[in-house]
N, C-alpha and C positions, 0 to 999 in steps of 0.2 A: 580361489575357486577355478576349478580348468574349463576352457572354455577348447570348442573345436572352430581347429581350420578347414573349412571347407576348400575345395577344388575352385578356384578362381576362375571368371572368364575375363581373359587375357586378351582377346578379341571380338567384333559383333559377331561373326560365323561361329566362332568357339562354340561345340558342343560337350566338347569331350577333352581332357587335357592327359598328355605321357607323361611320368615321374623321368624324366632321364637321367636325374643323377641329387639322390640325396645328399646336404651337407653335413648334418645331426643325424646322429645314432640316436636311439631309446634311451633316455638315462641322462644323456647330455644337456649342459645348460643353454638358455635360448633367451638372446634379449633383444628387444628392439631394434629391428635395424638390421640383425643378423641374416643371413642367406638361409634359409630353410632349406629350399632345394630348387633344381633348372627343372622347368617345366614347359613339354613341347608340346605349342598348340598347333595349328592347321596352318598358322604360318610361317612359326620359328619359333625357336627356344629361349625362352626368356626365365632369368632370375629373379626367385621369389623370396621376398624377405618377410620375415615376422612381424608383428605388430604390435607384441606386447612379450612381456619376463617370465622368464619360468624355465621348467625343466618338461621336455618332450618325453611326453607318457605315453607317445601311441602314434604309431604307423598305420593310416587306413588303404595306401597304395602301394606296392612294392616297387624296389628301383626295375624299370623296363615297363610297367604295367600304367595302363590307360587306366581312364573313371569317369562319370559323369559330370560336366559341371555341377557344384555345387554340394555333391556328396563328400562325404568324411576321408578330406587329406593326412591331418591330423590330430592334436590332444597335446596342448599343453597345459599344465597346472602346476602345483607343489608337487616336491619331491615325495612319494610315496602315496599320493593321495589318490584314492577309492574312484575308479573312472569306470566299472562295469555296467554303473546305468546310462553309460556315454557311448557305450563299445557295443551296447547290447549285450551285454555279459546276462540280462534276465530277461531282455527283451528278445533275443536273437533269437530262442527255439519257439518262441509263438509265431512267431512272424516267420518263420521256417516251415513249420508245420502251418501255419497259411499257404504259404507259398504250395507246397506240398500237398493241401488239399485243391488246391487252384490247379496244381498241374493232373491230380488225380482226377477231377472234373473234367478238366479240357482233353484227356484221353478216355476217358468215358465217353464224352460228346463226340468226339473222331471214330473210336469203336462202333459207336451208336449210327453215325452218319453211316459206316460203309456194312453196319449191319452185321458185323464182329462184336462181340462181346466176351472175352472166356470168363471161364466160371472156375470156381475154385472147389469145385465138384471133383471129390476122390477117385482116379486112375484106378479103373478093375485091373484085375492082375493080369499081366501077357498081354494087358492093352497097347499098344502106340498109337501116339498120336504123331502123325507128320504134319511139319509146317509150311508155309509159303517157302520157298529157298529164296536166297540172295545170289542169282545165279549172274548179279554184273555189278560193277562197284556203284554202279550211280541208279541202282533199281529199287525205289521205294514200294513199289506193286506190281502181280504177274496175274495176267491173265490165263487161264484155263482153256487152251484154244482144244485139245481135243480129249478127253477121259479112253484111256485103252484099255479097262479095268472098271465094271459095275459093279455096286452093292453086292455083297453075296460071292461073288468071283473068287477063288483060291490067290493067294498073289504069295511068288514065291523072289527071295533074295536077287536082285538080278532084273525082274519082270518090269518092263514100262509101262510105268503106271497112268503117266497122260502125258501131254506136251505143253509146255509152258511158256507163253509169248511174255518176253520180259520188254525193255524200253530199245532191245537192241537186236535180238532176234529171237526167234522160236527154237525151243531144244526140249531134248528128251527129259522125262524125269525119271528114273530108277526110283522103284523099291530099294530099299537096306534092309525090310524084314521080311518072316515069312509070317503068314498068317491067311484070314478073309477079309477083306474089303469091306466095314462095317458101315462107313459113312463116308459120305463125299461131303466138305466142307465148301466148296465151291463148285457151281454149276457151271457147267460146259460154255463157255463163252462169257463167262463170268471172271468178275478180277478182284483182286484180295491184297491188304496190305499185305507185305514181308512179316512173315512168325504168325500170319494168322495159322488158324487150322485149314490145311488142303486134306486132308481124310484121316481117318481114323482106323488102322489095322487090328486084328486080335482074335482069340480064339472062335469060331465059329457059336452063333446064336448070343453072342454078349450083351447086354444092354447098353450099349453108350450115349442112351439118349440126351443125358444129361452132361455128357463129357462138350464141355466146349460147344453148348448149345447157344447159337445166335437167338439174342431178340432183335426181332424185325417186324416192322410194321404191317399191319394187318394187309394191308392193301399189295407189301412186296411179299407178302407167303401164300398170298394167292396164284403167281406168277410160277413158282415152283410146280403146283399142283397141274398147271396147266401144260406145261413143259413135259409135265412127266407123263401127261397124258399124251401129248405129241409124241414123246419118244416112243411110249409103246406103241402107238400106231406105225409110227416106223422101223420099228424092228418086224411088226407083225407082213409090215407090205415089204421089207427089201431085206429077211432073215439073213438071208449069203452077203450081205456088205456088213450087219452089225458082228457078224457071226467074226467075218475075217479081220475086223476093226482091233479084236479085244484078243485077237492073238499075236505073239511074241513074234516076229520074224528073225527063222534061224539064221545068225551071217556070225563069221568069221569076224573078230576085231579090227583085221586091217584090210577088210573087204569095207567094211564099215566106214573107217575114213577114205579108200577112195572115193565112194559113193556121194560121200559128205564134199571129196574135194571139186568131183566129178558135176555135183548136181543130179544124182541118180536118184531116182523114184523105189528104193527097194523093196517094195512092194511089189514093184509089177515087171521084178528079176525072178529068171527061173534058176534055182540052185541045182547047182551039181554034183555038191558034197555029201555026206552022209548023212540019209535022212533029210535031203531037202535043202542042206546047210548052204548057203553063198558064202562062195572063194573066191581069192583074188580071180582066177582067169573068169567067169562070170561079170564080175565089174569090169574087165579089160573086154571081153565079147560083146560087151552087154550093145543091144540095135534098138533104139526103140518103134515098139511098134505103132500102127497107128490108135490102136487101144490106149496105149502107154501112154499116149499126148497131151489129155487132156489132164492128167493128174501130173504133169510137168509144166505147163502151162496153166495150171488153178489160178495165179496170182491173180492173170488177165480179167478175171470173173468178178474181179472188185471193180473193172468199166464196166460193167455190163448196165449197174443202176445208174451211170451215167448219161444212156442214151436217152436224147433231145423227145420227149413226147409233149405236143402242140394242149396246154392248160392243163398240163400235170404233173403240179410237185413232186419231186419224190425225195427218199432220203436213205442217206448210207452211214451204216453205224461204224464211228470210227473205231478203227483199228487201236491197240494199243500203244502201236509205233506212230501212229498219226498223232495219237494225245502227248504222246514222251517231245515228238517234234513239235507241236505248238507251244508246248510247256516251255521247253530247251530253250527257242529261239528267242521267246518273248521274254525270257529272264534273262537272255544274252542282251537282246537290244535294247532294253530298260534298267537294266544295273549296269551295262560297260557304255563307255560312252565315246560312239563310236563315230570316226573321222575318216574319210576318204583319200585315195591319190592315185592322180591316171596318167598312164603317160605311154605314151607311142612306140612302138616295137617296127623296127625293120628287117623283117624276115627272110630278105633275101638269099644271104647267104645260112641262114636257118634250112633253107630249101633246100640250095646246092649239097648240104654237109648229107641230111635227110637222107637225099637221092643215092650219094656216095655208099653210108650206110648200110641202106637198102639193098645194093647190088650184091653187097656181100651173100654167100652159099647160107639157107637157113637165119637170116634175120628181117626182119619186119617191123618196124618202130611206127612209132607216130608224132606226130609233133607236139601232144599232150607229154610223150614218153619225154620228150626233151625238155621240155615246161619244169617238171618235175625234177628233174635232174638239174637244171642250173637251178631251180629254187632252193633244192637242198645243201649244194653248195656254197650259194650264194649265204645262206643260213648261216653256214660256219663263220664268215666272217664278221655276219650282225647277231650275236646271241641274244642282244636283246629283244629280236623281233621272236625269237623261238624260247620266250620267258613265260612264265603266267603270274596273273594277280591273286595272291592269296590273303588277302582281308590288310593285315599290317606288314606282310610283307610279299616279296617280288620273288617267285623261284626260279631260277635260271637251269630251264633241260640240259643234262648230260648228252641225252641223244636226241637224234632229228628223225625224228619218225611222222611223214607228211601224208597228211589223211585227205582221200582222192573219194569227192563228193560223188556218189552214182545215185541216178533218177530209180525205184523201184514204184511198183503200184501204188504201194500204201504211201509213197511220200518221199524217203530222201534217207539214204545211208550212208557212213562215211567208213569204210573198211581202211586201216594203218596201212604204211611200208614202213616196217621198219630198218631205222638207221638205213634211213634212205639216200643218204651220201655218201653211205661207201658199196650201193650199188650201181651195176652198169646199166645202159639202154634196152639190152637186152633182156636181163632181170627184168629192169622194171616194168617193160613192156611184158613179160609175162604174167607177174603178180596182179598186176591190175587189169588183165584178160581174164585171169582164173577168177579174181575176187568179184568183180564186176557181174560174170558169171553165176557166180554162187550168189551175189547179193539178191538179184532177179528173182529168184527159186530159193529164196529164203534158207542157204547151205552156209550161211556165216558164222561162224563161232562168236562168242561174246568177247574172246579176247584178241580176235582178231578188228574189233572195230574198238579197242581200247587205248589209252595212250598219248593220242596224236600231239605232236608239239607245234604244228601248221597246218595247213589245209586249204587245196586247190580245189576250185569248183571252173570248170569249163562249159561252156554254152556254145562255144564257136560253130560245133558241130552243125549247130540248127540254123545258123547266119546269123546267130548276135553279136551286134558288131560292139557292144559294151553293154556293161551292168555291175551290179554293185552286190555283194552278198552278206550276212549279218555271220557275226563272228563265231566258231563254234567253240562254243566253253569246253576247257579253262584255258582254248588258245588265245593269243592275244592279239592275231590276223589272222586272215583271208585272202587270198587272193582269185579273183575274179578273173578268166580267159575267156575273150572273146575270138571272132574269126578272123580269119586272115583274110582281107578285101585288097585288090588291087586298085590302086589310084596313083593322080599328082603327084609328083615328090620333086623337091627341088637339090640335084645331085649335081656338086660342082660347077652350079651356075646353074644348072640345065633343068628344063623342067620334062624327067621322065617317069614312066610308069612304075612302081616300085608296090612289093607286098608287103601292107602294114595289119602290125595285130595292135589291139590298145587291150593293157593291163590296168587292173583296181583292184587297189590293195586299201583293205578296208581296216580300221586298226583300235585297238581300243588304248583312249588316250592316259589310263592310267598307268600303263605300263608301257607303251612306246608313241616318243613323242615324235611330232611333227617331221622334223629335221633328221631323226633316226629312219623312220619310215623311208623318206626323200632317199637317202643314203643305199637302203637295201633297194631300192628301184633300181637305180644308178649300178648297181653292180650286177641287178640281175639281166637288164640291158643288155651292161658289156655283153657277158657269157652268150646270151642269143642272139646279137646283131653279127657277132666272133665267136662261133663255136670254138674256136680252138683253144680262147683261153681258158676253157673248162679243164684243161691239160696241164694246167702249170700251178 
């Protein structure tokens, strides 16, 4: 009779055990004593032998592949003998189709939480439906910050239909059809898994009532009614803002991206093209005025519910980028587990190289610009601090692209450089002017804050003289800059005044260890105590 070998625990911690290398094949004879196969627990690889005679009818783990303690390693019995009620051969598709109504419940229940539900209600004809986009790899919901396009509205190929605040920044969404704007699937400041329904386009007068209609609790479709009563009072009191909200602004495509690289408000540009259009010399003219200001400065409007009033709470609804950053950080600091290392910078001749620099015709650096620059050289020589952890194994980045922490209203962004080691001071003092820039005024593209294979965050500026930052997934450090303070220094024999910065590099210990970490310190030292050996 064949009996199964289960998954051994080989150790107390053992949860889970890797086939690393079967010694029987299917078919082959197995007796007592024999080597089954090496199997790698949490500590080491140890050889497993059989227990009992027979011939192996059944592989439940493949060579490379992990498994549960405990579950079905393999199946030995007599040669030819009947093991389908062993293998699940009749039991497999119930317990499948279990599973499969288990997972069809628990996304009903998730639809149901966020008040999504689609319905398998038949597509009138000329209908489209558009869905949430996936407008950043790691964006599981987008919020609807602004509708450009109401019910009823013509909306032609081309026309921007709203703006979409994903976990990384706000961007435009395009129509792909032409049609009417039959339904808004999600309310203005309202957010939505990915692929739900964001609107419903099609022939004018359709019924789509039924296409993709949420059920939602009595209590949250009250909400809507309310909403919509507020709107139309505001459209009724301030006509000339809703009016110029839900029109297209004419511009050029590469007036377009300077605007975007600029930080320009196009809105509140006056075009000089035909019919209205903005061209490039508009964005290169463009003055703002004091009108202009306050729709450049919006972000600031998120302190406003911050000011101190004496026995009254008040409260400010988080941003979408606020919830993606609480999310991010608190699954960084609870799944990587993270170790610190500080160590002392002498800055002196940092400053002298600085000043030299500086003097040159047209250049400007800062000492962050320098920071960054021996980090990513420094980088090439430790790859492993520029690795990430991927579940069973380790990827080691081709490139060094170091993502440079900037403070914005809502919270905290980290816009890339990339292949940030084979640029100069200059470069990089610009890229991280422009992006810092655009981060502030929300002009970030999604794939400019993608990437990153490290990541600098700096506080100096504000005179913190050390601190510690949590790593940003899927990097495997951080490094933490603090200021540069004058003090004590004991310089060949002598106790003089000397400029110290202290660095912390925070590191997550799965993928670099202790002694590695120590190592990229040490080198990234050298390059700032000696600028010059960034030259060799």
């Amino acid at each position: 009779m064949a009996e199964v070998i289960t998954m051994p625990r080989l150790s107390d911690t053992m949860t889970e055990g890797k086939v690393a290398k079967w010694h029987k094949n299917v078919g082959d004879k197995v007796k007592e004593g024999d080597i089954l196969a090496e199997i790698e627990t949490d500590k080491a690889v140890q050889d497993f032998e059989s227990e009992i005679n027979g011939t192996l009818l059944y592989i439940g783990v493949e060579e490379g592949s992990a498994a549960a303690v405990d579950s079905v390693l393999a199946i030995i019995g007599d040669e030819g003998e009947d093991i389908s009620g062993l293998t699940g051969g009749a039991a497999a598709p119930a317990t499948g189709s279990s599973e499969e109504k288990k997972s069809e419940e628990e996304s009903k229940t998730e639809n149901n939480a966020t008040g999504v539900e689609q319905t398998t209600t038949e597509v009138p004809a000329g209908v489209e439906i558009i869905t949430m986009p996936r407008l950043s790899d790691t964006m599981t919901e987008g919020k609807v910050a602004k509708w450009h396009k109401n019910v009823g509205d013509t909306v032609k190929e081309g026309d921007l239909l709203a703006e979409i605040e994903t976990d990384k920044a706000v961007q435009d969404f395009e129509s792909e059809f032409n049609g009417v704007l039959l339904k808004q699937g999600v309310e203005e400041g309202g957010a939505a898994p990915v692929d739900s329904v964001l609107a419903i386009i099609g022939p004018e007068g359709t019924d789509v009532s039924a296409v993709g209609a949420p059920k939602a609790a009595a209590q949250s479709t009250e909400k809507p009614a309310e909403q919509k009563t507020e709107a139309k009072a505001e459209e009724k009191a301030s006509p000339a803002i809703s009016s110029s909200s839900s029109e297209r602004v004419a511009i050029s495509p590469l007036a377009k991206k300077m605007a975007q690289d600029k930080g320009v408000d196009i809105n509140s540009v006056n075009g000089s093209g035909e019919n209205g259009r903005i061209v490039k010399k508009d964005i290169e003219n463009y003055q703002p005025s004091e009108k202009a200001q306050p729709a450049v400065s919006a972000p600031a409007a998120a302190q406003v519910a911050l000011s101190f009033v004496q026995g009254e709470d008040t409260e400010t609804p988080n941003s979408q980028v606020r919830n993606i950053i609480a999310k991010r950080l608190a699954e960084s600091k609870f799944s990587a587990p993270h170790y610190y290392l500080m160590v002392e910078i002498n800055m002196d001749k940092a400053i002298e190289a600085r000043k030299e620099i500086n003097s040159l015709p047209d250049t400007k650096i800062s000492f962050n610009d320098m920071i960054i620059k021996a980090t990513a050289v420094a980088l090439r020589k430790h790859p492993q601090v520029n690795s990430s952890w991927a579940g069973d194994k380790v990827i080691h980045r081709g490139n060094i692209n170091v993502g440079v922490a900037v403070a914005i209203p809502d919270g905290l962004v980290v816009p890339v450089l990339k292949n940030t080691d084979q640029m100069n001071y200059t470069q990089i003092s610009a890229a991280v002017k422009d992006m810092a820039s655009r981060a502030k005024s929300k002009g970030l593209k999604a794939n400019e804050m993608e990437g990153s294979t490290f990541s600098v965050s700096n506080l100096g500026m504000f005179g913190i003289e050390t601190f510690t930052s949590i790593i940003n997934q899927p990097n495997s450090a951080i490094l933490s800059v603090g200021a540069i303070i004058e003090k004590p220094i004991v310089k060949n024999g002598q106790i003089v005044v000397g400029n110290i910065m202290k660095l912390s590099l925070a590191c997550d210990h799965r993928v670099v260890d202790g002694a590695t970490g120590a190592q990229f310190l040490q080198t990234l030292k050298t390059y700032l105590e000696s600028p010059l050996t960034l030259l060799l």
